[in-house]
N, C-alpha and C positions, 0 to 999 in steps of 0.2 A: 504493500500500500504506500509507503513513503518513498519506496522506488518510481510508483508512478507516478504521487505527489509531483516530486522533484524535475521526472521526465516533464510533467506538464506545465509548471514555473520556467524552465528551462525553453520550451517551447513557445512561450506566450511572450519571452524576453526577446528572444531574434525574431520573434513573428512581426510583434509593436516595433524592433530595433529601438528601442526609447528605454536610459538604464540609468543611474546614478554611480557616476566616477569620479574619483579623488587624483588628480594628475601626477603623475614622480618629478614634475620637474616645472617651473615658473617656464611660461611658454605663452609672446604674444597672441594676441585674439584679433583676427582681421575682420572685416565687413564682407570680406568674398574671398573666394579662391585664389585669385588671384595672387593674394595677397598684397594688393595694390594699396590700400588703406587701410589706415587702422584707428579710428575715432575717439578720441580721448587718451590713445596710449596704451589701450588694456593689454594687462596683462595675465593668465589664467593664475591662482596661486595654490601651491600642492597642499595649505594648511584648508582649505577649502571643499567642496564636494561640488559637481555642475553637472545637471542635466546632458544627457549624451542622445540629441537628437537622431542623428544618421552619419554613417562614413560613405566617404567615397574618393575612390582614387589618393587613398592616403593619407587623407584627412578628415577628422569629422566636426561637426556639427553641432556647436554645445550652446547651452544657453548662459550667458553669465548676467543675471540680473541685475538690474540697478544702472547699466547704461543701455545706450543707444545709439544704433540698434542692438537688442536683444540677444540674439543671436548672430554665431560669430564662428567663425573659423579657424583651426592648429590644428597644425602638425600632429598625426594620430601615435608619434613615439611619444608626446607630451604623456598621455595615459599609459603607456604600455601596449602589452597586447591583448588583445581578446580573451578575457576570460581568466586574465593576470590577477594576482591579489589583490592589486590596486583598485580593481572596481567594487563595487559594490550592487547588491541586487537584494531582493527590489527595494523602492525606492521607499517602501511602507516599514522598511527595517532600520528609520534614521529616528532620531528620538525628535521630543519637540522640542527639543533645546535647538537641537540643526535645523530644525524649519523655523524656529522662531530667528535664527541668524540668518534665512534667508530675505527677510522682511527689511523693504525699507524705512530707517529711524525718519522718520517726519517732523518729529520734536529736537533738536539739540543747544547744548550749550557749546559755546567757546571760550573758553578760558585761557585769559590773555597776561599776564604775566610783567608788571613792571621790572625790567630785569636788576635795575638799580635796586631796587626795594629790596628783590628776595634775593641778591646776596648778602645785601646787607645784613638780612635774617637767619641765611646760609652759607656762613663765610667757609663751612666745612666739605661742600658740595667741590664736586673736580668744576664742574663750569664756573664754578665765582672763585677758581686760583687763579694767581699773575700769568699761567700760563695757554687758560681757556677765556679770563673774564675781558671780554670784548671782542674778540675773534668776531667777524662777520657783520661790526657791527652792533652787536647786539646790547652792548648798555647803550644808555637814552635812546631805549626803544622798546614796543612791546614785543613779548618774545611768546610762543606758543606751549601754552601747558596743556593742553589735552582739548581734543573735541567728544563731549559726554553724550549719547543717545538719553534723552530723557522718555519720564520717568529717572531718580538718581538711582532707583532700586535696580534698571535694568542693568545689569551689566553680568562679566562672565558666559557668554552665550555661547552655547557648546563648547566649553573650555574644559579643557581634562581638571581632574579633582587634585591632582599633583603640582598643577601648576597654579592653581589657585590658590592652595596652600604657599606657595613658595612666595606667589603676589602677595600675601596680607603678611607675609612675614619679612618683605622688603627684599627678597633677596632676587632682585633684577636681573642680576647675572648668568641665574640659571633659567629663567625662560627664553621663549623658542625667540633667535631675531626675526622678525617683519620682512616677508618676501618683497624686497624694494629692487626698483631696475634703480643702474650708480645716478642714474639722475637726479631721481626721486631723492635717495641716498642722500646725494650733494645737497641739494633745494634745504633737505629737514634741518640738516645740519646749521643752515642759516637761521633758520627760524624759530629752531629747539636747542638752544644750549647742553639743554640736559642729557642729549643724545650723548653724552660725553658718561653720564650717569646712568644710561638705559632706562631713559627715561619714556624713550619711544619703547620699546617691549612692554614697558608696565602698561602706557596708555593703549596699548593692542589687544592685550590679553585684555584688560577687565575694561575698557570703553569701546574699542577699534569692533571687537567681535562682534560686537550688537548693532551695529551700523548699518546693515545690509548688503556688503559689498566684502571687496578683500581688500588686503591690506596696503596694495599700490593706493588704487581710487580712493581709502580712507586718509591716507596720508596726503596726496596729491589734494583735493580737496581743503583739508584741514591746513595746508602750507596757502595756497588759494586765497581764502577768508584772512591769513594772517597778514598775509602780505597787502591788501585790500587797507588793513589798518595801519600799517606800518610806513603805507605812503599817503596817507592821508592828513588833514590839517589837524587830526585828532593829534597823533605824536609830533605833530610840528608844533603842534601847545605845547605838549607835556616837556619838549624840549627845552623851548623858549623859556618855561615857569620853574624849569626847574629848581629845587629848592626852596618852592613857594607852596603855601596851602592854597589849593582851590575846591570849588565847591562840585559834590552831583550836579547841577543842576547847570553848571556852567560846561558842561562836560557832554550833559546831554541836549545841549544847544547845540553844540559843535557836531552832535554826531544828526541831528534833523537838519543841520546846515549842509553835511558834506553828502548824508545815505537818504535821507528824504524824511519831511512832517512826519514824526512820530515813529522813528526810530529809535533816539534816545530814552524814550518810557521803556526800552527794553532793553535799556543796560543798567546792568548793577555792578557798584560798586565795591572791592572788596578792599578794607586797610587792616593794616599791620605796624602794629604801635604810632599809632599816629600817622604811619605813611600810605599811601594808596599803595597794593601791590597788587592788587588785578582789578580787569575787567570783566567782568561775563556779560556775555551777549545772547538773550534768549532768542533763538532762531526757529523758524516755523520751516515745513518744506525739503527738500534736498536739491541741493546743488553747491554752486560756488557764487552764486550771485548776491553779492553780502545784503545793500538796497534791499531786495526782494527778500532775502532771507529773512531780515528784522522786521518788514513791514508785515510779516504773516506770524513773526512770534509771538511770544505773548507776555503782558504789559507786566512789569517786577517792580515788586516792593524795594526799595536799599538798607539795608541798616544803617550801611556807614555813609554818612551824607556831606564827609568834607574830609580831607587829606592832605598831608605834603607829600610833594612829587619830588621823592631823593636825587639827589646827585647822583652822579657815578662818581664808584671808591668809596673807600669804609669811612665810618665816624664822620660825615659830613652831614 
């Protein structure tokens, strides 16, 4: 009976050709055969599972959701071979924790980082030493702490129970690095100091997962939105005032002056001892379109309603 069980699951898998695989290796995603285009950069990621439409001529047919178009094209060595341990069947055998990771996050924060502030707080951190604190740029400027899928409770989305553990107990080091192409790679670097700290691994494992997407598009994205702020008259204040208290409210003039009427209702304020050291940005939607993104989040309270905006360098 489980003989023919088996024979008939078996059967219904290359009948439909439609199967859930896990790739062995990061492997661009084109628009066609061709391989002529490739929209947004995708790239397939092996910490991931995607839909396996159809093969043909050596290639198949996957779905990777969250961009567009949808479906997409690699190289059929990216999965293996037919029938390899890599794949997986069927597709009713994935828990909900992996379909809940296939879902796009629509709610998120961005959590923006004065970098002056939080060395000053983290003098012990490798990116606020003499020999990372500035690199890129990155004091008098906002620097990228994470992009959170809201809800805060979501997070961890099919993440093994071992690396979770190793997350709440800080130890960075031992989780898995972020399938990044070196571009991506280079970009984060400018924008995340703390990459120096593996600071990106933390933010993959327990925010990145829940995102909807893999860990390129999650990071590409989240670099996106930061750098949106980064050259905007927002840090061209923060610059200028440096070492001055300024207020919420002055703060979130500047941001319905540069992102549009009634975007600032949707930044909050976060200080530390007196100084501002982030920003959060309630965002509605997915994408990269900061504007759009604020105008559909939703409106936040602040507690902290005035701060000074540190220098860069300690004890200032």
């Amino acid at each position: 009976m489980r003989k023919t069980l088996l024979f008939f699951m078996m059967t219904s898998l290359y009948l439909f050709g439609r199967y859930d695989a896990a790739p062995i290796r990061t492997c661009a995603a084109y628009n066609d055969m061709k391989h002529s285009k490739n929209t947004h950069d995708v790239h397939i990621d092996p910490s991931r599972v995607y839909t396996v439409l159809k093969h043909h001529k050596g290639q198949k047919l996957v779905l990777v959701r969250g961009e567009q178009p949808v479906q997409r094209w690699v190289d059929g060595s990216c999965f293996g071979s037919k029938g390899s341990k890599e794949e997986v069947t069927p597709a009713t055998t994935f828990s909900s924790e992996r379909t809940q990771n296939r879902q796009l996050s629509t709610q998120n924060l961005l959590a923006l980082s004065w970098h002056n502030a939080f060395c000053e707080t983290h003098r012990y951190k490798k990116e606020c030493k003499r020999k990372f604190f500035g690199t890129n740029g990155s004091d008098d400027n906002f620097v990228l702490h994470g992009l959170w899928p809201q809800p805060r409770n979501k997070v961890y989305c099919g993440v093994q129970k071992r690396y979770i553990i190793a997350d709440r107990h800080k130890q960075w080091d031992k989780l898995p690095e972020p399938k990044l192409s070196l571009q991506t790679k280079k970009a984060l670097k400018s924008v995340m100091p703390g990459v120096n700290s593996n600071l990106h691994r933390h933010e993959w494992i327990k925010h990145g997962t829940c995102y909807g997407s893999d860990a390129e598009t999650y990071f590409r994205d989240a670099i996106t939105l930061t750098r949106q702020v980064q050259r905007s008259q927002v840090a061209t204040f923060f610059r200028k005032y440096a070492g001055k208290r300024v207020t919420l409210q002055r703060i979130r003039e500047l941001f319905d002056g540069r992102f549009g009427k009634g975007t600032g209702s949707r930044v909050e304020l976060r200080c530390n001892r007196g100084m501002i050291s982030e920003l959060w940005l309630h965002l509605g939607g997915h994408g990269t379109g900061l504007s759009q993104l604020l105008q559909k989040g939703k409106k936040v309270h602040s507690q902290c309603q005035r701060g000074i905006i540190d220098r860069a360098g300690y004890g200032r």
